[in-house]
N, C-alpha and C positions, 0 to 999 in steps of 0.2 A: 455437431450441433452445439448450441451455449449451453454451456457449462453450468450456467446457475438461471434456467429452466427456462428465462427469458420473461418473465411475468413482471422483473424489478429490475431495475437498477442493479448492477453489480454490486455496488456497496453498499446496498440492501441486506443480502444475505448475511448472517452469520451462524455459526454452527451450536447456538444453543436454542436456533429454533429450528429445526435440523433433523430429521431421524439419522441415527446411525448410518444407516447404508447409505443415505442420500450424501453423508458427509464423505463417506470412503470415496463413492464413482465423482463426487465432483472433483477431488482430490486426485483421484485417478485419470480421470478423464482430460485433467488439465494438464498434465505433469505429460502422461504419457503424447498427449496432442503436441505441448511444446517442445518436450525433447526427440520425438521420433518426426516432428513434423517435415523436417527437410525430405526425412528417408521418404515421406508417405509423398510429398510433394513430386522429389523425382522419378518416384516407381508411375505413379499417377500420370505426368508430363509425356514420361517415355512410351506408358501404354497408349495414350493419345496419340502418338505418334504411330507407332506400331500396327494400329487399325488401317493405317494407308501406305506401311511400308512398302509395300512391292510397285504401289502406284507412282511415289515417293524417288524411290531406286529406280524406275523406269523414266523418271523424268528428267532424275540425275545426271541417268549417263545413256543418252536415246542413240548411240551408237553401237552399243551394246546390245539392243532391245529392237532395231528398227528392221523390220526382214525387208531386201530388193521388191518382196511382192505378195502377192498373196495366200500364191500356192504350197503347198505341202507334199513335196516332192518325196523328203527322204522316210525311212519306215528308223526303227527303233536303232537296231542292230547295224545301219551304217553310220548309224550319229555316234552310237558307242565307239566305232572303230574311228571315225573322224576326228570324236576325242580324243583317245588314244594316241593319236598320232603328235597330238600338240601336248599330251600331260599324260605320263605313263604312269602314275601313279594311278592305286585300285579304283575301279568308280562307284561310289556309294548310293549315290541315286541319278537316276534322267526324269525330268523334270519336262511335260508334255505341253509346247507353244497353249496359250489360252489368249484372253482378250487383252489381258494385263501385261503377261508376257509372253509374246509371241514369237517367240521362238524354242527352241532345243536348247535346258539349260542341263548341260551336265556338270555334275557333283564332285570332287576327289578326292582323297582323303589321303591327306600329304603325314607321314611319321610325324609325332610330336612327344613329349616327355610322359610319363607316364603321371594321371591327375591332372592334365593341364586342357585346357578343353581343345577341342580336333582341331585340326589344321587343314580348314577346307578350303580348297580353290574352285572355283566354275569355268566352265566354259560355254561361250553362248553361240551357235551353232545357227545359220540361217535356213530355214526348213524349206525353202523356195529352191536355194540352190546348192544349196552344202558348205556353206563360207562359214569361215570360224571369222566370227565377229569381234574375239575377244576373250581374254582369257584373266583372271584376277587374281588378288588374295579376297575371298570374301568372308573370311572369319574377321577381318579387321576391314573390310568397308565402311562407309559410312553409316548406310542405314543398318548392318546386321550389329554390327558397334551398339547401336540405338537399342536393339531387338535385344541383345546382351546385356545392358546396363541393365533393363526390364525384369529379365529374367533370374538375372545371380549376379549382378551390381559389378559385372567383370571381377567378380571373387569364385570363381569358379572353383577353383582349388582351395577354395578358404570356404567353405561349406556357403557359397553366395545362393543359391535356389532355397535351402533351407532357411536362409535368414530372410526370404523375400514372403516365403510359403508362410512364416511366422509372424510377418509385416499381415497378412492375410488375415490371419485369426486376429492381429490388435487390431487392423481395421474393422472387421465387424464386430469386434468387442466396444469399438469406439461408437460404431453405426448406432447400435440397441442402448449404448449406453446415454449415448446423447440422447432418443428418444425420448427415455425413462426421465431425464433433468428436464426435456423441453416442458413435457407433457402440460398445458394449457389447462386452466380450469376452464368450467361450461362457461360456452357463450364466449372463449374469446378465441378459438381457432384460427378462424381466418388473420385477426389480428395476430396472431402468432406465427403466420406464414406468409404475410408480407409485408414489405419496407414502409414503412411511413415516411411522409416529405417534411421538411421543416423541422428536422432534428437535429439533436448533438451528434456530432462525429459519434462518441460510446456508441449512444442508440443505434446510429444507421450502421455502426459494424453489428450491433445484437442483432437486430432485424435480418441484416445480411446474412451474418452466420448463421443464424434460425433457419431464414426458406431454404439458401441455398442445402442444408442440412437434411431437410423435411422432403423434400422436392427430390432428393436424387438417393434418398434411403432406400429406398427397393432396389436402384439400380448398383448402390454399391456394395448392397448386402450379395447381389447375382454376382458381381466380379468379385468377391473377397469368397464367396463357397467354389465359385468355378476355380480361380486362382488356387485356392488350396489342393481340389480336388486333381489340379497339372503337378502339383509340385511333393504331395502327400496322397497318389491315390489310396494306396493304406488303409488312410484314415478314413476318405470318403467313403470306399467300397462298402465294408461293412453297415455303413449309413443307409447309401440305395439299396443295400442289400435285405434292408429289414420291407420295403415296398417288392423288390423286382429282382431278379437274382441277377449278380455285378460280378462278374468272371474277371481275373488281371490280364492284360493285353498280354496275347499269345506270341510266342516265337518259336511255332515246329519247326521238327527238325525229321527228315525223314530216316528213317529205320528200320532194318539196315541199308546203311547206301548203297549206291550201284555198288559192283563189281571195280576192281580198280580198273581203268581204260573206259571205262564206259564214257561216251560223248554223251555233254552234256547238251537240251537245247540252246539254240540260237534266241538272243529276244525277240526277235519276229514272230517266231513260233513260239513263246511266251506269252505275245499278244493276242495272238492266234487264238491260242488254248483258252486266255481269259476273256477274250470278247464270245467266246464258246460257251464259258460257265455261267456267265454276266453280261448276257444281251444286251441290258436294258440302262447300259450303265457307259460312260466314256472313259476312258486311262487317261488320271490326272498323273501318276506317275511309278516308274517303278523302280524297287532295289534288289540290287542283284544278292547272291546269295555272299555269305559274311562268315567270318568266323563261329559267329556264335545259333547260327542256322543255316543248312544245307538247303535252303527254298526259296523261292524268288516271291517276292512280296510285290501286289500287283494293289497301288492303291484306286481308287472310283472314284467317281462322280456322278450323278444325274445328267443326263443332256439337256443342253443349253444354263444350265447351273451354271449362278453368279461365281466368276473366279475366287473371289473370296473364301467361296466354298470349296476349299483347296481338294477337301477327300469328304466321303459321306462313306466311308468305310472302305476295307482291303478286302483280299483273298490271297494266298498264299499257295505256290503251285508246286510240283514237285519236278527240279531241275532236269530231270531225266525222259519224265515222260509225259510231262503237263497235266497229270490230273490233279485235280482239288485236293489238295491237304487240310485246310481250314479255311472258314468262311466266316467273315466278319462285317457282312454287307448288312444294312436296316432290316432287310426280311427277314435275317435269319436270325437277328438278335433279339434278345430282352430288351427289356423295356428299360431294366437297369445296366445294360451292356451298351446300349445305345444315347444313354446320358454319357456314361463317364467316356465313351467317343466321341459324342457332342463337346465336349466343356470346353474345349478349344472355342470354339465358332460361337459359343455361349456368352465366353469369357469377352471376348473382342466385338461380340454385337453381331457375327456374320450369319447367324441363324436367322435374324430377322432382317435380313437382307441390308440394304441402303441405310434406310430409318432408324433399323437398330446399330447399326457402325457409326451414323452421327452421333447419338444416343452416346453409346462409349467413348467415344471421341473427345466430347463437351462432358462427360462424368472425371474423365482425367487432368481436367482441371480444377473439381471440385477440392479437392484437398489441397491446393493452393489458396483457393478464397479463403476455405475452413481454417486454413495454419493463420495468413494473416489478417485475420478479422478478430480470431483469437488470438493472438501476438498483439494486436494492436488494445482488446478489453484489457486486457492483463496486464498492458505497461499503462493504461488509463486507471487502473485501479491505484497501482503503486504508487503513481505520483498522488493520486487523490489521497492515499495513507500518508507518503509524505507529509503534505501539505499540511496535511491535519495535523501529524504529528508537530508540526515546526511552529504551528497555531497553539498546541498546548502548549509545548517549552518555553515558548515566549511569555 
């Protein structure tokens, strides 16, 4: 939002008519907009993009993605070994054909240095007839590339999620703060939240900066707490915690394991067991069990739920003999347990299906206009100080 509340002229203001605080955040508010504006512009860009990635990736490379036909021939447990046969490396997750991507994508998780981010590759598997369609580097594709700037600025080992999560808090420190300078006296609202015609270039960037500011404030105050709450749940929890009780995503682990020897289930009988616990629900995807938990993690969905809706919650099974370890599906959670599993689908607009994914989509170009509409009042000021000044000295 403009910086100097949008009621004057930029070279209106000065700071002896001013209260204190107002002089700090315009000071603040300008500095930090100009100097972090690129950062906010590309985090903003990327996540635009990110709301359509899979549709994006699937358009990219439709060889990958195109199944011979319609049918769904193979069950879990032969795509895993299908994979297997082209990439023996461990597989991290299988990934269930949807409308988006229809097909079998499996996951695998190739050695990497230790701090560096994973070294995934996929493979995409045609579920009509069992053809390996294709097999990648997808840590460095083009769209998860995109999906990574977004997330940790490809600084992944340079603390990149943290500095993105902290982009989070300037940005709605920006959102509120802009508010507070726009704020309108009575009777001129609406003038303060749209363009007027037959202006100076300053004006129509004030004006600019103003709606667009006004107009997308709620939506970017929603992506600056979801954003945080991915990147800091931490800090969230404790937050929903004082409404709804906010538990930290679980990773059991069963105890004590089998017996050594014991066979473990097959995913088929994973599926089995989890369309058993969870009737009422489809398998968007599953990860088999990992170092750092002995249970197979069975993520959900709704039937007929928009792909977008990647998961609406997990369940976690016990390798051995399929019962329920933990449940983490909408029914059985809080209210606060069920935000901070929401804040994904929040963040990106997919809660609110279509409408709200455009919604996010057209928000992540807002800190583009905002950086230069404010770049632009700012260099319109200095020269008008120049000018002044080069008027006096003469």
């Amino acid at each position: 939002m403009n910086d100097l509340s949008g009621a004057k002229a930029a070279a209106a203001w000065t700071p002896t008519k001013a209260p204190r605080l107002r002089v700090a955040l315009v000071w603040l508010h300008r500095w930090i907009g100009l100097s972090l504006g690129l950062l906010l512009v590309a985090i903003g860009l990327t996540g635009s993009f990110i709301v359509f990635y899979r549709e994006i990736d699937a358009a990219l490379n439709p060889s990958l993605y195109t199944p011979a036909g319609p049918q769904h021939r193979l069950e879990a447990a032969e795509v895993m070994r299908i994979a297997a046969t082209v990439d023996p490396a461990p597989i991290r997750s299988v990934i269930a054909p949807d409308r988006t991507w229809p097909v079998w994508v499996v996951m695998h998780a190739h050695p990497t240095e230790k701090g560096r981010y994973p070294s995934l590759w996929t493979t995409m598997i045609d579920p009509s007839n069992g053809k390996v369609l294709g097999r990648r580097d997808y840590t460095n594709c083009f769209a998860f590339t995109v999906y990574r700037v977004h997330y940790n600025l490809l600084l992944y080992d340079w603390w990149g999620n943290e500095l993105v999560g902290v982009t989070g808090f300037l940005l709605l420190g920006m959102a509120f703060s802009g508010l507070y300078l726009w704020w309108p006296k009575r009777g001129r609202f609406w003038r303060s939240v749209s363009i007027r015609r037959h202006v100076s270039l300053q004006r129509f960037m004030l004006d600019l900066h103003n709606t667009a500011g006004f107009w997308s404030l709620a939506l970017l105050a929603l992506i600056s707490v979801t954003g945080i709450g991915i990147v800091f749940p931490g800090v969230i929890r404790p937050v929903v915690g004082l409404v709804s009780t906010a538990t930290p995503y679980p990773s059991p682990t069963i105890k004590p394991a089998a017996p050594s020897g014991a066979t473990r289930l097959s995913a088929d009988a994973i599926v089995l067991a989890a369309r058993a616990a969870k009737p009422g629900y489809d398998i968007a995807q599953l990860n088999p069990p990992n170092e750092s938990r002995n249970t197979w993690r069975v993520l959900l969905r709704p039937p007929d739920s928009s792909p977008a809706l990647r998961t609406r919650g997990a369940i976690w099974l016990d390798p051995w003999t399929g019962a329920l370890a933990h449940d983490r599906t909408p029914d059985s959670m809080s209210l606060g347990d069920r935000y901070m599993t929401e804040q994904l689908w929040l963040h990106n607009g997919s809660t609110f299906g279509l409408p709200g994914r455009l919604l996010v989509f057209a928000a992540g170009f807002v800190p583009l206009v905002l950086f230069v509409t404010s770049f632009q009042v700012w260099r319109s000021k200095r020269r008008h100080r120049a000018k002044r000044s080069d008027g006096r000295s003469s």
